[in-house]
N, C-alpha and C positions, 0 to 999 in steps of 0.2 A: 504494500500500500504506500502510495505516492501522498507529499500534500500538496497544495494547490498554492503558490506563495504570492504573487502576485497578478492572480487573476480569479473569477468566483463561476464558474461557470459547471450548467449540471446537464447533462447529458449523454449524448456517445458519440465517438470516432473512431471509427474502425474497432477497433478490436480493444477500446481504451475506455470506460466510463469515469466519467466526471460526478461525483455526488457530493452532499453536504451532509453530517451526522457532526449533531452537539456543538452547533455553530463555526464547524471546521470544516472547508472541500477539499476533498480526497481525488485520490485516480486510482484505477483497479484493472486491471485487465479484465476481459471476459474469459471466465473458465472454458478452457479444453474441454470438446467433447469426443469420446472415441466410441465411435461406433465397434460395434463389438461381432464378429465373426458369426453367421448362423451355428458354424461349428462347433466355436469356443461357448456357446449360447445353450446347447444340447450338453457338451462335457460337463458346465456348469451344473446344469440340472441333474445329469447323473448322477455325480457326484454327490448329492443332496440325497437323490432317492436309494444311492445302495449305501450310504452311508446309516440311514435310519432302516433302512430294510435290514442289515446286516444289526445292527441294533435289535430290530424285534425278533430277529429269528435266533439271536443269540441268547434272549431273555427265555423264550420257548425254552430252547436245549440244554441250561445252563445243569442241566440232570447227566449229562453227558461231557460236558467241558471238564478236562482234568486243571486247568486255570483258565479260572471263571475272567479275571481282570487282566489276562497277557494282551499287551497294547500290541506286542508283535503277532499274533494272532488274528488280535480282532481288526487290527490294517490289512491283514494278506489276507482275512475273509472279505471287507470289505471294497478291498479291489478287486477281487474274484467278480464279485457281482456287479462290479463299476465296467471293468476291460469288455463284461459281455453287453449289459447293456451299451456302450458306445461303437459295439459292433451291429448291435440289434434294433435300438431305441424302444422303449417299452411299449409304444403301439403300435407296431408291428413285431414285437413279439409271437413267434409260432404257438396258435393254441393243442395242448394237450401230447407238448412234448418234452423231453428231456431237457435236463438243463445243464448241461457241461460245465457251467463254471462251479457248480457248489457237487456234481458228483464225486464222490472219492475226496472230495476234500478231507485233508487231514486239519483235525486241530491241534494235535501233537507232532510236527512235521519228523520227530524222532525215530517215530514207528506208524504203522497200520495195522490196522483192524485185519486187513486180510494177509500181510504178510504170519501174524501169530493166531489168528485162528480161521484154518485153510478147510472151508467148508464152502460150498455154493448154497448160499442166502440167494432167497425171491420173494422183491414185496407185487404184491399183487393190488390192484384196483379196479374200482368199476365206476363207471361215473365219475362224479365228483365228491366219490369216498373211496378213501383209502382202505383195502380189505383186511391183506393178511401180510405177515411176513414168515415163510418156508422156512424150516431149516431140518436138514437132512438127519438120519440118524449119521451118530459119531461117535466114536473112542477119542476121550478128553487125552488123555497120553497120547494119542497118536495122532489127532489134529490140533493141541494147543501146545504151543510153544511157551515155555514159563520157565521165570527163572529158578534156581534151585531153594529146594524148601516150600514149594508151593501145595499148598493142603486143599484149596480152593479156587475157582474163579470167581466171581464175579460179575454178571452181562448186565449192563443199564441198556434200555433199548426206548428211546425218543419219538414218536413222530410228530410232527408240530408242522402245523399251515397258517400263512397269514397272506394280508393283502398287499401288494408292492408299494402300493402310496399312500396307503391311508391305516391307521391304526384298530380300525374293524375288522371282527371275522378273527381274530386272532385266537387258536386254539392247539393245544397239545395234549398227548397222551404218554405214560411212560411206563414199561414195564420192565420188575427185575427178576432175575434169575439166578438162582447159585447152581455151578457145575462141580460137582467135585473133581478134584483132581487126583484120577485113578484111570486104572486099563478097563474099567466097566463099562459096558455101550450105553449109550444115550440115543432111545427114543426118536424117530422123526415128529416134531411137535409144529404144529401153524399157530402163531400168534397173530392175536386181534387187531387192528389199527384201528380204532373207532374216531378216524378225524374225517371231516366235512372240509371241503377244498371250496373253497367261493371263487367264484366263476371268476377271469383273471388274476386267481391266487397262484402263489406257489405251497410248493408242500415239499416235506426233504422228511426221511430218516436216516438215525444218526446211531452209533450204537460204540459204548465203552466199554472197555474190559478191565476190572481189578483183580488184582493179583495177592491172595492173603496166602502171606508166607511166613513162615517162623517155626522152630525146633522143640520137643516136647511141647508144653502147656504155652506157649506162648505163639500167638497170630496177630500178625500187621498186615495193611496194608503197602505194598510195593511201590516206595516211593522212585524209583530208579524211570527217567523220563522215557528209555529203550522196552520197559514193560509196562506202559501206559497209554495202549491205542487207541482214538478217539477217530472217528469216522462217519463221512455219512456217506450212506450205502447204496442211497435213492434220493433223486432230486427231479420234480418234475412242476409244471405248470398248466394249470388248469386252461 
């Protein structure tokens, strides 16, 4: 801001305004405007919408998250959904198809769910309900991979739907399992999903494995980040 020293004059030129405030005349330039890219215009807006989308779907699964609060986590979730969307843009998003950016997403980028327990899981749907998730019979020794001392697993199993823009419709379900950890076979068993997909929603299952380990009378949980796989196994859109 300029002042005006011997002359009183209020108006414009060019690109300069002349005004008076508090019985003193000023000069100001006119502020720069920068028009702004349709492109950079859409990234912006991504960025907004997978940023709170990755928020509510992190609030859903947080039954699954081995750290609830890893900022480094909830970035490389939240760009998973940001890269796809600026390849997609969300209204024309493909309806009632898979969604690559959050399949197989790890939230422990350490391990995976399928690297330590090598079974072929199928979730199933119909509509805009999610049905069943499959899992095969198994021998825990011969399909889970655990560290030494393990008496037990532990399976959290998540499925959680919400809506990409708006805070409606948000709903999850979550079932647990223990597996002991022996050569005895286990059952082929189908588990429930009972969530509801609202029409432009997405919907993701996710599933955690704990490891309770320890010698004579004594069992912990496995804190070691290489046996703590977090996963999601299914990721689709309504």
């Amino acid at each position: 801001m300029a002042k005006q020293l011997n002359q009183h004059f209020i108006g414009r030129i060019g690109n300069l305004i002349y005004y008076e405030l508090n019985g003193g005349y000023y000069i100001r330039s006119v502020p720069v405007k920068v028009k702004q890219h349709p492109a950079s215009k859409v990234a912006s807006s991504n960025l907004s919408i997978a940023s709170a989308t990755g928020k509510r779907l992190r609030l859903l699964l947080e039954p699954v998250l081995p750290v609830k609060k890893s900022k480094t986590m909830q970035n490389r979730f939240s760009g998973s959904i940001m890269r796809w969307l600026n390849q997609q843009q969300p209204q024309r998003l493909p309806a009632g198809g898979e969604l690559p950016c959050l399949q197989h997403f790890l939230f422990n980028e350490a391990t995976s769910v399928k690297e330590r327990w090598k079974i072929d899981m199928q979730v199933t749907r119909k509509g805009n309900q999610l049905q069943h998730l499959h899992l095969p019979a198994f021998v825990p020794k011969g399909c889970i991979t655990a560290p030494a001392h393990t008496k037990r697993v532990e399976c959290t199993i998540t499925a959680a739907a919400c809506m990409l823009q708006t805070d409606d419709a948000m709903t999850s379900f979550t079932f647990k399992m223990e597996i002991p950890y022996n050569a005895a076979p286990i059952p082929a068993q189908t588990i429930n999903l009972p969530v509801a997909i609202p029409a432009g929603g997405w919907a993701v299952v996710a599933i955690a494995l704990t490891y309770i380990t320890g010698k004579k009378g004594s069992a912990t949980a496995c804190t070691n980040a290489a046996f703590m796989p977090s996963e999601i196994i299914a990721a689709m859109q309504l």
